[in-house]
C-alpha positions, 0 to 999 in steps of 0.5 A: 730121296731114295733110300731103296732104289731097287728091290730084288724080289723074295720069289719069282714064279713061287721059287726063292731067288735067294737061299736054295732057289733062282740065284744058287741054281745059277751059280750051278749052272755057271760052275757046270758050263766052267768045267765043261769049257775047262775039259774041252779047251783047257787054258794053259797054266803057267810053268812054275819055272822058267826052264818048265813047259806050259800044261794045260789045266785039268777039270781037277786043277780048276776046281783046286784052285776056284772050288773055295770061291764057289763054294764061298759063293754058295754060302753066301746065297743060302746062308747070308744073303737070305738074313738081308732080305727086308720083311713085310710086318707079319715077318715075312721077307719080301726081298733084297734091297739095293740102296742109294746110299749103298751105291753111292758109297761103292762109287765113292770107293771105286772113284777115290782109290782109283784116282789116288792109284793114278796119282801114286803112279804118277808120283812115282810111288806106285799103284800097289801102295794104294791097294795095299793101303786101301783095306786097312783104311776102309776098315779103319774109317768104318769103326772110327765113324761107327765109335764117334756115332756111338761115342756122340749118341751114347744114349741111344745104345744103351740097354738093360745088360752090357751085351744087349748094349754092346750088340746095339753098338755093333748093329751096323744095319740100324744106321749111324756112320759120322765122316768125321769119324770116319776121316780120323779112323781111315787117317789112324789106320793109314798112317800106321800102315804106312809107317809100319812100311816104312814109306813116306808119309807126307808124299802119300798124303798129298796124294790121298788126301784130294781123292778123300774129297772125290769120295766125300761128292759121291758120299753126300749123294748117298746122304741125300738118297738115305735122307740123312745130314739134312739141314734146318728148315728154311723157305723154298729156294733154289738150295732147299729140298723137300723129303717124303713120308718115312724120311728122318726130317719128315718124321722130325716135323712131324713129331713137332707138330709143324706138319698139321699147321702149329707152332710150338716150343719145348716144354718141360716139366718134373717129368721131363716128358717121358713118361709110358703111354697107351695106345691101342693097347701098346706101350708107347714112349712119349717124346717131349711135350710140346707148348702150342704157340699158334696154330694155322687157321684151316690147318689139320691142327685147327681140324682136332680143335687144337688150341694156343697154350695146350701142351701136347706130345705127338706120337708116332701111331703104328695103327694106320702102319698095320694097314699097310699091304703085305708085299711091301717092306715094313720100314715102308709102312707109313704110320699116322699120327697121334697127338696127346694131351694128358695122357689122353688122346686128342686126334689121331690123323691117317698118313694118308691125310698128312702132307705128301711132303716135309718142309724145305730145309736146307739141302745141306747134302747137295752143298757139300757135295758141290763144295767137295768138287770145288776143294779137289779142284782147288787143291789141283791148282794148288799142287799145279802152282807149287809145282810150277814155282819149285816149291815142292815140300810135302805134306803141304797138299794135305794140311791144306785139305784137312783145314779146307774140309774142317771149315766147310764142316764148321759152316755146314753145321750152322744149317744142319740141325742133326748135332746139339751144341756141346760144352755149354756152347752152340757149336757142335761136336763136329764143330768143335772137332773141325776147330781142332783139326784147323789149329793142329793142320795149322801148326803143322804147315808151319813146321813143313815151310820151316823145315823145308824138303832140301831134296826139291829145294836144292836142283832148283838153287842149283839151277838159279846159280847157273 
């Protein structure tokens, strides 16, 4: 895990890289040595007319026609880029992040549209239907990833007034993006787009949908690098991974007590564990109270004289995270832990005693991943050998890999631990979704090989009765 690869520091030499400072002065610079080089060697500008003769282009064109990017730019570096900036816990920033997950996804887009625009090409289609479709899919998979996190984590979101909820919904910076919604946005958006156009639907499937899974193998490393989509704990094995403080499955064993050496089970009484506590003079809410199993002989649990049959809750303690040094980001200040029983507390243990690592859980990002390559070299095969046996109805390619990518989600669900059973039932709401989409994608095959494309079947009958 890598969730910040790089920080692009606040200042350097006490001077500001973002806002009025480093990067603006830069832009400046450029700009300047731009028109300079447009007054001494002016490039040509295209006749608007073919009878027209060539001019060159004057500092005044150049500035017409790339002031407004300029000047965007300009905006950017002292308006927006400083509001991205990370803050230390007094407040103050300490610099741009460039995430792994980020980049991962950047890679995700630039390999995905790529390959679908050669293959568009190749289809006889044209490039251009995939950069004009791309826009409106990206967006589309960006809101319906966002609405299906929100739709499946409602709870989460909810706050004392409609705009409060509403803006909690919308704050895209805290996270919270499902593919699946993002598939089904991205897929809702193409199709009307592409039906507005008038262009053909199954054909451009085919050829979209293998890049989805490009998309899908760099995507999952960028879950891998944020710490997200992680599996249940298992033992150490050539599929299992181990995360580092402030990482979500960390925290998650931690607040289990697993990580201070005790086994323990939900317990719930008439107040459901979620009542207000105090801790150094902080309100804090307490998760759920847990019974006390076991506990690990030597373990930090047997240290704070913990025992079988205590029921404790384990809290996140913000005193140790005060500590941390001003120039690091906030969300990198690690807190302790303070373990309560009754309301009062029982051990508070520094993160500098806690264990450097989680426990192995199942590197459910590396299998999917791995998986996605395998289902686009599949899918390849696939389109080779109904090329070669003259089979060539659309839409086959697709549905294919829809019902590939529904069953890999049903099985990575059984080791990830992130999505609760829905319904009354053990299968998650991505599971119960992947179900949907194998029985619609199904049926749909069925109606593509009964109806047949007479377009390709017929040069191939022709040929048979030669």
């Amino acid at each position: 895990m890598r969730r910040t690869l790089f920080l692009i520091p606040h200042e350097i030499a006490g001077i500001p890289f973002f806002g009025v400072g480093w990067l603006l002065a830069a832009l400046a610079i450029f700009i300047a040595l731009r028109l300079v080089f447009a007054a001494i060697r002016p490039s040509p500008i295209q006749p608007a007319s073919p009878g027209e003769a060539a001019r060159p282009a004057t500092v005044g064109h150049v500035i017409a026609h790339e002031g407004g990017l300029w000047a965007f730019l300009g905006l950017l570096i002292v308006f927006l880029l400083p509001r991205l900036e990370l803050e230390n816990l007094a407040g103050d920033p300490v610099g741009l992040p460039i995430r792994g997950y980020g980049m991962f996804l950047m890679l995700a887009a630039i390999c995905s549209v790529s390959l679908a625009a050669w293959r568009a090409q190749r289809a006889g289609l044209g490039s251009d239907a995939i950069f004009r479709l791309a826009p409106w899919t990206f967006v589309g998979g960006l809101l319906g990833a966002r609405i299906f996190y929100v739709v499946q984590y409602y709870q989460d979101f909810l706050r004392p007034t409609w705009g409060e909820t509403i803006s909690s919904m919308a704050a895209l910076t805290q996270g919270g993006l499902v593919v699946y919604g993002g598939f089904i946005g991205g897929f809702l958006a193409s199709a009307w787009v592409i039906t507005r156009h008038r262009q053909p639907l199954w054909k451009l499937g085919d050829v979209i949908v293998p890049c989805i899974f490009v998309g899908l193998f760099f995507g999952r490393l960028g879950c891998l690098m944020n710490g997200c989509c992680y599996g249940g704990v298992c033992e150490p094995n050539a599929l299992s991974v181990q995360f580092p403080p402030g990482s979500n499955v960390y925290v998650d064993q931690l607040l289990t007590g697993k990580l201070i050496g005790l086994t323990a089970r939900p317990h719930v009484d008439d107040e459901s564990g979620v009542t207000e506590t105090s801790l150094e003079g902080k309100q804090i809410r307490r998760n759920k109270l847990w019974m006390v199993k076991s506990v690990d002989p030597g373990s930090l649990a047997e240290q704070a004289g913990i025992e079988s049959g205590q029921v404790l809750t384990f809290v996140l303690d913000p005193g140790f995270a005060n500590l941390a040094p001003p120039d690091i980001p906030a969300e990198d200040a690690l807190p302790g832990l303070a373990v309560l029983r009754d309301g009062e507390l029982v051990a508070r243990i520094p993160p500098d005693q806690l264990p450097s690592r989680a426990a192995p859980v199942w590197a459910t990002q590396i299998i999917s991943s791995v998986m996605a390559a395998v289902m686009l070299v599949v899918l390849l095969i696939l389109e080779r050998i109904m090329h070669a046996s003259g089979v060539r109805i659309d839409g086959i390619l697709m549905l294919c890999g829809f019902i590939a990518y529904a069953v890999l989600r049903i099985v990575l669900e059984w080791v990830r631990v992130d999505e609760e059973g829905q319904f009354g039932t053990s299968l998650s709401i991505s599971q119960w979704v992947s179900l949907g989409v194998i029985i619609a994608s199904a049926i749909a095959l069925v109606f593509r090989f009964r109806s047949g494309d007479p377009d390709h079947h017929e040069p191939s009958k022709v040929a048979d009765a030669t």
